[in-house]
Every structure is written in C-alpha cells, then in structure tokens.
C-alpha positions, 0 to 999 in steps of 0.5 A: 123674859121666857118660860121659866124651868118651873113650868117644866117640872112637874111633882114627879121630877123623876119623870121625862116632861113633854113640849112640843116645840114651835116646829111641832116636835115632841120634846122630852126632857130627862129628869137630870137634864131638869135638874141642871136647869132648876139649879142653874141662874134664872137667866141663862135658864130661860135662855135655854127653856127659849132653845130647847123649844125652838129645837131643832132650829138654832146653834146645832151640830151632831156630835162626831164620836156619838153619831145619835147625839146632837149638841145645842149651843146657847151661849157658853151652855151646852144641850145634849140631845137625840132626835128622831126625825121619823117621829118628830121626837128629840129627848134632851139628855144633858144640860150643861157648861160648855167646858164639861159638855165632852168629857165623859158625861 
C-alpha cells in the first residue's frame, strides 16, 4: 500500500505540508485539503497520497469557470489544486467526492 496521510500531517495541521512530487515539483497541501484526507477511509486515502505525488501526471484537467484551477481525478474523488509551472509549485486546494468537487467549494 502507499504512503499514509499520516506522514503528511505534521503537529502543526493549521500548516501547509510540503512534497516534492517524483517530477520534482513542490507540493503543498492546504490544511483543509488534510483534513479531508485523515478523515476519509485509509484506502482511498493512499490512493490519493499516491496521486498528489505524482502531480502533475495522471487524470487532469484544468477547470473551465476557474481558469487557475486544476482537478485531479482518482477514482470517484476529486483534488483541486493550482499549479505554477514557472516554479514548479502546485498547492492542493481541496480533496473530495466527486459529486461536490463543483459546487460551490
């Protein structure tokens, strides 16, 4: 199994959490984002941990009303995140269920 959300969450949740993703991007991860994660079932969870490191490969799409804004799809979840592709920076912005991803986060 991969990485548990665990390791992401520091003592400090009220912080971002920094990766670097296997392209060599910085990741962050915005405290609500985590909070998503911890709550959600340990499967899916590492799926997703799985995901946001390999960012910016996989299932994504930049969302057409928010033109900054990217979505990350792993299997009925959805990740939300900006990427800046000068510096190699992506901050994940929300972590969720499919059918809420759009409405009104």
């Amino acid at each position: 199994m991969g990485p548990s959300p665990e390791r992401l969450i520091g003592p400090r949740q009220e912080r971002k959490d920094d990766l670097t993703s296997a392209a060599g991007w910085r990741v962050t991860i915005r405290s609500s984002a985590l909070k998503s994660l911890k709550r959600m079932p340990a499967k899916h969870s590492a799926r997703i941990v799985v995901a946001i490191e390999g960012l910016p490969v996989g299932d994504v799409r930049r969302l057409t009303d928010k033109p900054n804004e990217w979505r990350l799809r792993v299997g009925e979840w959805r990740v939300v995140f900006t990427a800046d592709f000068r510096n190699r920076l992506i901050d994940v912005l929300w972590i969720g269920p499919r059918g809420a991803a759009y409405k009104g986060r």
